[in-house]
N, C-alpha and C positions, 0 to 999 in steps of 0.2 A: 639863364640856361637856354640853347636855342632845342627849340624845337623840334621836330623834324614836321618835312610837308606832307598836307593828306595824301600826295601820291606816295611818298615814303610809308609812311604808314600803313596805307593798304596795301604795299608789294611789302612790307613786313607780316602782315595779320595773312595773307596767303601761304610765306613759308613757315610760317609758326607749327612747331610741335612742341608738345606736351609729354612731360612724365608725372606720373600720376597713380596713387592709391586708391585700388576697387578691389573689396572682396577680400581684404586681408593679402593681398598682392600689389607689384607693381606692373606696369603694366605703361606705354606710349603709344600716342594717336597723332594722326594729322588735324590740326584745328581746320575745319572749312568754314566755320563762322560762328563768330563772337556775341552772342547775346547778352551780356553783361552777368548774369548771376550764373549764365549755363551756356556750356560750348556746344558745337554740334562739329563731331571728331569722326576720323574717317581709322580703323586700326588699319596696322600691317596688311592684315587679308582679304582688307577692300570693305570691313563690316561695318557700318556706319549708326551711331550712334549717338546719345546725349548724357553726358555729364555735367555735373555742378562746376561752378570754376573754384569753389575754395576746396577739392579736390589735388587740384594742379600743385607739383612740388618746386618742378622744370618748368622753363620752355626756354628749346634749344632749335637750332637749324640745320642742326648734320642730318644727314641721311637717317631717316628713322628707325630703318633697320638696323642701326649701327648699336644705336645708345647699350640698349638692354646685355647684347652681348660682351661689348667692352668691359661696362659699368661691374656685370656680375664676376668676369674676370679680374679686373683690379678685387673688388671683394674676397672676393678666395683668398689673397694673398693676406690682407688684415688680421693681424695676430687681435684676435678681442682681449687678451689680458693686456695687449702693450695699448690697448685703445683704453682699458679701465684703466689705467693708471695715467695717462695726462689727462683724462678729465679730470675736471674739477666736481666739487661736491653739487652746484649749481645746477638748473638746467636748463639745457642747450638746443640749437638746433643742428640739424645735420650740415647744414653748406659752413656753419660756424668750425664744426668738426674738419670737417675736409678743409677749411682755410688754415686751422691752424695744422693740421698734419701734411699738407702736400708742402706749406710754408710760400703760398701766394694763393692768388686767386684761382678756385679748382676749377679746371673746365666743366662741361656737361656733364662727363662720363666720369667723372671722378666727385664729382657731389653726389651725381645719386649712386655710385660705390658704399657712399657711406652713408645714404640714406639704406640702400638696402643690406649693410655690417650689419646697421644698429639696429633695424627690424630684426634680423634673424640672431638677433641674439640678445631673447628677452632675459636671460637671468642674468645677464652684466647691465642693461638697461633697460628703466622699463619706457614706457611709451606714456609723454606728459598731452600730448596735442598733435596738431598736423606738424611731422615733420622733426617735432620737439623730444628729447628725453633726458632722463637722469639716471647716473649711475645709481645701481644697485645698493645698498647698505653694506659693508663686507662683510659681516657675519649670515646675512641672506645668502648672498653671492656663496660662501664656503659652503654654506646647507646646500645648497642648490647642485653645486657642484659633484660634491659628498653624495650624492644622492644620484647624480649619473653615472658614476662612479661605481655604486652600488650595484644599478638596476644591470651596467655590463658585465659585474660579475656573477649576478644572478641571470643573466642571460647565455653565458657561459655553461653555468652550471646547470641551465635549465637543460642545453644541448646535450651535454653528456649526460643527464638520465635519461630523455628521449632516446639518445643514439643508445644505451643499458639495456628500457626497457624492451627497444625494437629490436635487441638480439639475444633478447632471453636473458638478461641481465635486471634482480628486482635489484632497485639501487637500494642503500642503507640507508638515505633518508624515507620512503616510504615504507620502511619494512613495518613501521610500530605504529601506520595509517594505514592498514589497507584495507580495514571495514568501513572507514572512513572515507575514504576515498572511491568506494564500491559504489556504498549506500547511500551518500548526506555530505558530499563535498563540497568545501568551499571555495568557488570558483575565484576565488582572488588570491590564492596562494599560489605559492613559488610551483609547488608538487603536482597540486593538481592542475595548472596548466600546461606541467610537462606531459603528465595523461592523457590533457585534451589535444596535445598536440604529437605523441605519439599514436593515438589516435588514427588522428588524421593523418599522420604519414604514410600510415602501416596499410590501412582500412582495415582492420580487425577491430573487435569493439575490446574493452578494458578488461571484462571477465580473464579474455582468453589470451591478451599480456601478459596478465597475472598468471596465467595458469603456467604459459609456457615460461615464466620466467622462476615460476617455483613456489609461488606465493601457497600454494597446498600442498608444500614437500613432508611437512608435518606429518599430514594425512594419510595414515595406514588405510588396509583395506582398494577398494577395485579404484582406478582410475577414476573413473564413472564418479567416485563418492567427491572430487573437488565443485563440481557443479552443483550436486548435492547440497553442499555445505553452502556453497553459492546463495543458491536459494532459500535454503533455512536463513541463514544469514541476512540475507535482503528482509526478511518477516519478520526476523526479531531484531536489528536495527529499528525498524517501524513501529511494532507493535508493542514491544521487550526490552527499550534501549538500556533499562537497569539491568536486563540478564532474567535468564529464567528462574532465578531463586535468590533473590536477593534478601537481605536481611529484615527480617521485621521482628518486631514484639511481639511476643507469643505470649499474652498475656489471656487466658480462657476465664471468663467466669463458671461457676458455679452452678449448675442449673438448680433451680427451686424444685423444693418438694412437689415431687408429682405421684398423683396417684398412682399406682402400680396394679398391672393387669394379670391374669391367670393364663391368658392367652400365650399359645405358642407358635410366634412369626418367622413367616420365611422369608427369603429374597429369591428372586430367579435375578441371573446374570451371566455374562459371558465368563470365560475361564479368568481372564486378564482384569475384572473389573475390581477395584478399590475403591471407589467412591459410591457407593452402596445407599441408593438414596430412598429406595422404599422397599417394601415386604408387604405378606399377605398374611393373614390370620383369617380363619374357618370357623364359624359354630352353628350348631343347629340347636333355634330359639325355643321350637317346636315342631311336633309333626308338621306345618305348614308353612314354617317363617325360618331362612338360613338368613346370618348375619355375617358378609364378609367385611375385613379389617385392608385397610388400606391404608397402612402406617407410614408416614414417612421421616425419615432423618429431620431434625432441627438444629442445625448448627445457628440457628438467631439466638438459640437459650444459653451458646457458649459465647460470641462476643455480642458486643451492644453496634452500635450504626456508627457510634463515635473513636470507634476502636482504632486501631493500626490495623489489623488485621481488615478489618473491614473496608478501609483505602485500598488495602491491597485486594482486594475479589475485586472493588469497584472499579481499580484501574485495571483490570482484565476482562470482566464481566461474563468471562466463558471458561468453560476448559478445551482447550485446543486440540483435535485429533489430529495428526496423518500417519502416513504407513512407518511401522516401528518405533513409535515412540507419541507422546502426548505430554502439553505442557495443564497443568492443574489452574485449578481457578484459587482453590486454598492453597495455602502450604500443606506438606506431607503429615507436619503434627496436626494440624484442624483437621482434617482429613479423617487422622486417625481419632481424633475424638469423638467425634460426628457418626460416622459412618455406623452403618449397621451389621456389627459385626458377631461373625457366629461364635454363641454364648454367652452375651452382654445383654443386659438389662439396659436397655437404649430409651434417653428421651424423643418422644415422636409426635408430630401432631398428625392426629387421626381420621380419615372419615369410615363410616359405620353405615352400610350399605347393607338393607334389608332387603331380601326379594324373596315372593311367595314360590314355594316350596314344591306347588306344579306346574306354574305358568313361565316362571323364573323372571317377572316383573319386579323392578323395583319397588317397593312399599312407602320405605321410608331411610332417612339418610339424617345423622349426627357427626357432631366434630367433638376431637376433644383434645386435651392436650396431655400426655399421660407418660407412662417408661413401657414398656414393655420387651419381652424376653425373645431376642432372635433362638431360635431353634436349630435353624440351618440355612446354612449359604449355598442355593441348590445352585448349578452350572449349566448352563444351556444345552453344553454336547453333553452331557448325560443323561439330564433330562430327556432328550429330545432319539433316546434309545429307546425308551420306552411310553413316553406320552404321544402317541402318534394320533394319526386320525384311525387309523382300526381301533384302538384302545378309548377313543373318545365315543365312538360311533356307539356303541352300547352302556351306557349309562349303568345298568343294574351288572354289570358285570366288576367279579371285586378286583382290584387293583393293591397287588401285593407291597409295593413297592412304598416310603412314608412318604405322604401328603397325597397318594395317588388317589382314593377315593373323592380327597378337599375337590385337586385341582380337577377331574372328570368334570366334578358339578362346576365349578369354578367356569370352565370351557363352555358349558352348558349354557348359562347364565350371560359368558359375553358372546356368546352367539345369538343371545336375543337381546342384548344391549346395542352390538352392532346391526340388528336389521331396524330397531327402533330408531337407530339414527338415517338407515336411509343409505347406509355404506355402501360401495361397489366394492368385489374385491378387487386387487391392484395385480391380478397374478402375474404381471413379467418385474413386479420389484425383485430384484437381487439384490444380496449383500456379499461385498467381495471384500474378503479379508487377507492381507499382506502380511506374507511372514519375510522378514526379515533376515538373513542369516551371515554367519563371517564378514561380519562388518560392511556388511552390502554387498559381499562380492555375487550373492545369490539373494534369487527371490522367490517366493513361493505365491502363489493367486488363486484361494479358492472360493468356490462362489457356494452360496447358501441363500436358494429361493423360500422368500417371506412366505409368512402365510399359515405356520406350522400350529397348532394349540397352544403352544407354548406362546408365539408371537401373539396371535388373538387374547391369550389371557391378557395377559400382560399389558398392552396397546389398549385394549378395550377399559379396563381397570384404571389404569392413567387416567385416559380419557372423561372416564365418569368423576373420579377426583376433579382434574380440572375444572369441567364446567360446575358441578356442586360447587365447588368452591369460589372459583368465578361468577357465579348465581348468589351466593352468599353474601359477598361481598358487595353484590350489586344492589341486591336490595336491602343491605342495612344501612348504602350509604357510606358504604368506606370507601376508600379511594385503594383502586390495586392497577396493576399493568396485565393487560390484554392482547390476547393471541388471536387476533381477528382475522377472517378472509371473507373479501368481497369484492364479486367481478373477478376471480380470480387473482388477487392482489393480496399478498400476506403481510404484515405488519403485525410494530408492537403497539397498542396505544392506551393511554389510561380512560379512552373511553368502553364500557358494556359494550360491546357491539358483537356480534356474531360472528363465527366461524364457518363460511358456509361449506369448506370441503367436507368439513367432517361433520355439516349437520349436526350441531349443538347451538344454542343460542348464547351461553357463555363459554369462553375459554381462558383460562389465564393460569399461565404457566405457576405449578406450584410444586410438583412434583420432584422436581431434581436442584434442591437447592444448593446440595454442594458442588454441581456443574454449572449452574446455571445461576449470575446474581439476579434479574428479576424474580427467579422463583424464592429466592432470601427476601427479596424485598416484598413479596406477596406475603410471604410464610410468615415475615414482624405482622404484617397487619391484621392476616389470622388469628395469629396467637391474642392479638389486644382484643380480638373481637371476640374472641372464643372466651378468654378468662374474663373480658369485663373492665377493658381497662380501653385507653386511649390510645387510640392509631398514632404510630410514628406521620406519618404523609398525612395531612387533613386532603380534603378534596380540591382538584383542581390547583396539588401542588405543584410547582415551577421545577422543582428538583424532581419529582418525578416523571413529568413531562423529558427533562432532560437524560433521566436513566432509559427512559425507553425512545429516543430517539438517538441516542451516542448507542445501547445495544442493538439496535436491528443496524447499524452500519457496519459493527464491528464485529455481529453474527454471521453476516454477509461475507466479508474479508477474511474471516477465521474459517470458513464452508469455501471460499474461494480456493485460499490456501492450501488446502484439504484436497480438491478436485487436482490442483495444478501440480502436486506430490506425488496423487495418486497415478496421473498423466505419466509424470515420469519414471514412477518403477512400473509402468505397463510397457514404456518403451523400451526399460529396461528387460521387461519378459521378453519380448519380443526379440531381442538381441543374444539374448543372452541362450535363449530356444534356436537361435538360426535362424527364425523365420524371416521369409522375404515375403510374405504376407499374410493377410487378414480376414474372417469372416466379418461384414460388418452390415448395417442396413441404412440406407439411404433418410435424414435427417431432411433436409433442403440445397438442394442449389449443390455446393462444396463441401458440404458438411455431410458425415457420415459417424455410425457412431457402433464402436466394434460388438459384436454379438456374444463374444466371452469374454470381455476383459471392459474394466470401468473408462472407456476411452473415445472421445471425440477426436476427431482430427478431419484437418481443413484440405481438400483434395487439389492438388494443384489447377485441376480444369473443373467447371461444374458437373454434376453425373448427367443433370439432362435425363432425369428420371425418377417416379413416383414418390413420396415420401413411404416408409417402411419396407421398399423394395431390396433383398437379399442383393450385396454386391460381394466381389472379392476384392479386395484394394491391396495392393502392391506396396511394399516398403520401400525407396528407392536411396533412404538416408532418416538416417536420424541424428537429432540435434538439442543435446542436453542442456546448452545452455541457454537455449530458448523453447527448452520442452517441443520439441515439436518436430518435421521433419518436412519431407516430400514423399507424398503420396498420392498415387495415381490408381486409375481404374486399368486394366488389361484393355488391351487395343483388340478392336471386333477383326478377327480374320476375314482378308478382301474376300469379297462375294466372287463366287465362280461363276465365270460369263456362262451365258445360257446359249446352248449350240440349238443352232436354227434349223 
């Protein structure tokens, strides 16, 4: 074979161009020089660069410019089914393809035609090597297919619920997903990428898709109640995904024989309370020594830890408040077993609070675990008619009313329980209570500043349980969960450690076991310790390390919840009053926080003004499905120029 001369050859290696795969593409350069394993290439737009040479597929001499656009037009025309089918089962390379399809030798532009078919069409072949492929297997090839197939009619179908949901239309395949797709979507389905992408058409967020497409046509009562529901909704998705009353075994034991008392207990509570978790019983020991009874409800003596029922407190650990309604920590039946209700001879674990009878000092304090006889289920707005501070203020004065002489002394006694601990009063606490009415279309907010005898008893009395009891347990050694503060930092923790707001050196929650699962779980280790028997928890358990750090998260979120409910039927007062603004007092920065109603809100500009400073903040809008609105301060009227 002859040769060619080194001048031929280097006026060859000068027009040399190249076609070539980089980057999962094709791509042509001008060769400017040959280094044996790597070229040095000049592209189209003058960029010059280094490639490997077992890259190169081509090398051709037409105008470089030419190759790519030809090549990719012959391409287009290439039927890949009529290409699958003269292949053979073998595999091939591409300039082999293009020889046997054009039916002679293919020029430049028509090899890499069919180098760049057979790239772009990996489910008829796959790719063996540079250059090299084999067809597909046919039953692949059909899946494959099948499956594009597919995705266009799901892509079809995905348009028309987008184009449904963007004009007020819920489609029928979402209608039986829409808590679903609210709360805990999953983002690879057909449905809810049509969401994310009506979405984004619309710029409206999904709540209020739904809303205007009907998804709360259900929904009697005010407009207003679909966000509402909204939001309930988002909480108990999360919190509730079985539903607020799902099924459990209601299996009660038995409580063991307890001693029975002569004593006659009361309870104080609001009008609406059912879960009735302590009482007070009065006696005087002697002229010098009263013995108050601090009884509280024991639902630990009606299931055991290993119960159904007892999974069920644990996977809620609270009972949950907000405006018009509450979810329980028991069921309605434990509830009613438990609770301390007027005229029932109720089991209770006790403490027995001695104070001397001038000084009204503590003496001495017992526990025990017994039944005793509620008397009555006093109510707060009644009480609180006639247990005032005029009626406190004179001690020797008689109190016609039953229990009114107990509870005088009773106020007497936590008023020197709370200067012993050091207490300040807290006098701008308020409590604001939400009535509810015609299905939300109305709301009621009325406020009731703490502080009253009644609160004092009460608050004081807990208090003293708590730490006795928390002090009990500390020093005998038993393991319990703890209501600490320190540095200003509240937590739950199974260690003793102190409460410093309230000035106690023990606190651990015992008092409300039917709202509350650590005080169940305190109240078991009580009870062992108190009869003599062995603690469920030994110390430094794992499990209960774990109950008191899953409840202060979920104390948190359930008080959060609460705030952000309350937020929104204060918005709703607001609207529904007319007003277009607010008494409020100055928080920090943009925060302000209303003066009659339980309401923070973020001021569109900063006030640029004292913390507790009297503002009036303007309504400009409000926005229910994001609780919140715009709100602004009053603009200062220009200053009047000063005449000279």
């Amino acid at each position: 074979m002859d040769r060619p001369s080194p001048r031929q050859d280097d006026r060859d290696r000068r027009i040399m161009n190249v076609f070539f795969e980089e980057d999962g593409g094709f791509k042509v350069a001008r060769v400017m020089e040959d280094i044996g394993t790597s070229l040095q290439i000049e592209a189209v737009t003058g960029k010059r660069s280094k490639i490997k040479s077992n890259l190169v597929l081509l090398k051709f001499a037409t105008a470089l410019g030419e190759l790519l656009p030809q090549a990719e037009a012959l391409a287009a025309d290439f039927d890949p089914d009529f290409l699958y089918e003269v292949c053979g089962p073998s595999e091939f390379g591409f300039d082999e393809l293009a020889l046997d399809y054009f039916g002679h030798p293919p020029s430049a532009a028509q090899a890499a035609a069919c180098a760049i078919k057979l790239h772009g069409a990996p489910m008829y072949f796959y790719k063996r090597g540079k250059g090299r492929y084999q067809k597909a297997p046919e039953e692949n090839l059909k899946a494959a297919l099948a499956s594009i197939e597919r995705k266009k009619r799901e892509a079809a179908e995905m348009e028309i619920w987008v184009d449904e949901l963007k004009s007020g239309v819920l489609p029928d395949a979402m209608r039986p997903h829409i808590n679903q797709l609210l709360y805990k979507p999953d983002r690879n389905t057909l449905i809810a990428k049509a969401c994310d992408k009506a979405v984004a058409d619309s710029g409206r967020n999904l709540p209020e898709l739904f809303h205007a497409a009907g998804a709360w046509s259900h929904r009697s009562g005010a407009p207003h109640m679909a966000q509402h529901d909204f939001h309930l909704g988002k909480f108990l998705a999360e919190y509730f995904p079985k539903g607020t009353a799902p099924a459990v075994e209601l299996v009660f034991n038995t409580p063991p024989d307890l001693p029975n008392t002569t004593l006659r207990a009361y309870s104080i509570d609001d009008a609406t309370t059912v879960e009735i978790d302590d009482a007070f019983s009065f006696q005087q020991l002697d002229d010098s020594r009263i013995e108050v009874g601090i009884h509280i409800a024991a639902p630990a003596l009606f299931f055991s830890p290993d119960s159904a029922l007892d999974t069920y407190a644990k996977s809620r650990l609270s009972t949950v408040y907000y405006p018009g309604a509450k979810i329980t920590m028991l069921p309605d039946e434990a509830v009613e077993a438990a609770t301390l209700k007027e005229g029932r001879d109720c089991p209770v674990v006790s403490l027995y609070a001695v104070f001397d009878n001038t000084t009204n000092t503590l003496v001495a304090v017992r526990s025990a675990v017994e039944q005793v006889h509620i008397a009555k289920n006093l109510r707060l707005h009644e009480l609180e008619v006639w247990l005032t501070e005029s009626a406190v203020s004179d001690p020797s004065k008689n109190i016609e009313q039953e229990f009114g002489n107990e509870l005088v002394k009773m106020f007497a006694i936590a008023t020197t329980l709370k200067e012993k601990r050091g207490a300040k009063d807290n006098t701008d606490y308020v409590d604001y209570n939400f009535e509810i009415e015609d299905d939300g279309a109305k709301v009621n907010i009325s406020q009731r500043v703490r502080g009253s005898p009644v609160d004092t008893i009460v608050a004081e009395f807990m208090i003293l349980a708590n730490s006795e009891w928390g002090k009990l347990l500390a020093e005998n050694n038993v393991a319990g969960i703890y209501r600490a503060q320190q540095n200003m930092k509240t937590r739950m923790t199974t260690d003793a450690l102190p409460h410093e707001g309230l000035g106690v050196a023990y606190y651990a929650w015992s008092s409300s076991p039917l709202r509350r699962y650590v005080d169940l779980v305190n109240q078991r280790q009580l009870i062992a310790l108190i009869q003599g028997g062995t603690p469920l928890y030994p110390r430094r358990a794992p499990m209960l390390n774990e109950i008191a750090r899953t409840f202060d998260v979920t104390y948190d979120a359930y008080a959060e919840f609460q705030r952000n409910m309350e937020r929104f039927w204060c918005l709703r007062y607001l609207e529904q009053a007319g007003r277009t603004s607010f008494d409020a007092t100055v928080i920090r920065d943009e925060l302000v926080r209303g003066a009659n109603l339980p309401l923070i809100v973020r001021l569109k500009a900063p006030a640029n003004l004292p913390a507790k400073t009297p503002v009036m903040v303007n309504v400009e809008s409000i926005d229910y499905w994001s609780i919140g609105g715009i709100f602004s301060l009053p603009s200062p009227p220009p200053e009047t120029p000063q005449v000279a």
